[in-house]
C-alpha positions in Angstrom: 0.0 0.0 0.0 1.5 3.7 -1.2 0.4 4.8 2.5 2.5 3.0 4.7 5.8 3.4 2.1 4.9 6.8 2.6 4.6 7.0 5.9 8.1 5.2 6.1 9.5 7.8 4.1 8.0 10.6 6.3 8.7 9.3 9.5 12.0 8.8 8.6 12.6 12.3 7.5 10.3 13.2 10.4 12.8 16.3 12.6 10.5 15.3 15.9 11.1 12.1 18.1 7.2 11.7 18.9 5.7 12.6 15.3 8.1 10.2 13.9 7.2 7.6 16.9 3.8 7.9 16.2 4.0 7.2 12.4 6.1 4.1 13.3 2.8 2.9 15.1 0.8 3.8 12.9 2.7 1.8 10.5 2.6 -1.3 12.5 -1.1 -0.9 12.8 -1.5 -0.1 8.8 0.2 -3.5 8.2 -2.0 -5.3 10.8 -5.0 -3.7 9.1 -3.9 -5.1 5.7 -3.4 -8.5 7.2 -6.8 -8.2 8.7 -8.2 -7.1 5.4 -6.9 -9.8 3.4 -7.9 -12.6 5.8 -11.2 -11.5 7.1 -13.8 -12.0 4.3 -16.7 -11.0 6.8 -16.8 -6.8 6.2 -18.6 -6.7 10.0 -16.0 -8.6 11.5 -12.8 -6.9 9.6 -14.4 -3.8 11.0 -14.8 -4.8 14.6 -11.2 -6.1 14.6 -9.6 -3.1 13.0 -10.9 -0.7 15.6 -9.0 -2.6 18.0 -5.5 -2.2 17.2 -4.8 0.8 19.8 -5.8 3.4 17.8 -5.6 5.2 20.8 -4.1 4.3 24.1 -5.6 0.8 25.0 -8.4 1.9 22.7 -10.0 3.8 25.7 -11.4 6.5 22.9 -11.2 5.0 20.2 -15.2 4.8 19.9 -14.5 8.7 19.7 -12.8 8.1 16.1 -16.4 6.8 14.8 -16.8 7.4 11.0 -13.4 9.1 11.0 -11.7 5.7 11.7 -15.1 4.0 9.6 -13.6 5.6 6.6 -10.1 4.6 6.9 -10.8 0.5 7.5 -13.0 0.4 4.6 -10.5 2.6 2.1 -7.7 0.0 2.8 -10.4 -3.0 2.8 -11.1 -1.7 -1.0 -7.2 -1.2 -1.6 -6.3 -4.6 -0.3 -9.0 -6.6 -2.1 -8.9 -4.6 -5.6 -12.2 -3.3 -5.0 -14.4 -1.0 -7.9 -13.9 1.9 -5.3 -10.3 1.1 -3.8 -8.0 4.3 -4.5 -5.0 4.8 -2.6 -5.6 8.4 -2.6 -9.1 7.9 -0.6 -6.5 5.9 1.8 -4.3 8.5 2.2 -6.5 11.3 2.7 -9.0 8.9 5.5 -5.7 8.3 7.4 -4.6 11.9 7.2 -8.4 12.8 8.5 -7.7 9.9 11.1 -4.6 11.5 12.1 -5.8 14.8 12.7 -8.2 14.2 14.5 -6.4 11.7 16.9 -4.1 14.7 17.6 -7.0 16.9 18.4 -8.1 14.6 21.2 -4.5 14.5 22.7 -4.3 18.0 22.3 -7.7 18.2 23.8 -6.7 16.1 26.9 -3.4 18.1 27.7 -5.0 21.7 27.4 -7.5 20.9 29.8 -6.9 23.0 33.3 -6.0 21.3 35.9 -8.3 20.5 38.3 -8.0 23.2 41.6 -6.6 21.0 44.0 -3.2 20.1 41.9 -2.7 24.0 40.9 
């Protein structure tokens, strides 16, 4: 799959320890993804399986991701099986969307005050 050659290239060029960490799991998860899509016939099944590969920490948010993540499993299903509407550009754009909004939640979690008693 283009995606995960180019994340390999980014993350390798990537200046910032955790962008370029992240990407590396991403990777791994893209690859596990692919696996899942070529040995899981059953689209319900690939889907329940591929939202549990950590897409966020122990997958306590990943339910947050919904159609964001939705999008993503079934542009890499269609890649992986030669579906009529694979396109690796619909891949890379879902994870992108994926990504971005993964990174909104973390960013979410840290700029939220402190509760009083820790100030």
């Amino acid at each position: 799959m283009h995606l995960i050659a180019k994340l390999e290239t980014l993350s390798a060029n990537e200046p910032s320890l955790f962008r370029a960490q992240l990407m590396r799991e991403d990777i791994g998860r893209l690859q596990r993804l692919e696996t899942l899509a070529s040995s899981t016939p059953d689209l319900e099944s690939y889907r329940r399986a591929g939202k549990r590969l950590n897409w966020t920490t122990l997958d306590a948010r990943t339910a947050e991701l919904g159609p964001v993540l939705e999008e993503l499993l079934d542009a890499v299903r269609a890649v992986v099986l030669g579906l009529p509407e694979a396109s690796e550009t619909r891949a890379e754009q879902a994870w992108f969307a994926l990504a971005r909004l993964r990174m909104e939640r973390l960013v979410g979690c840290l700029a939220t005050p402190l509760p009083k008693e820790l100030d």
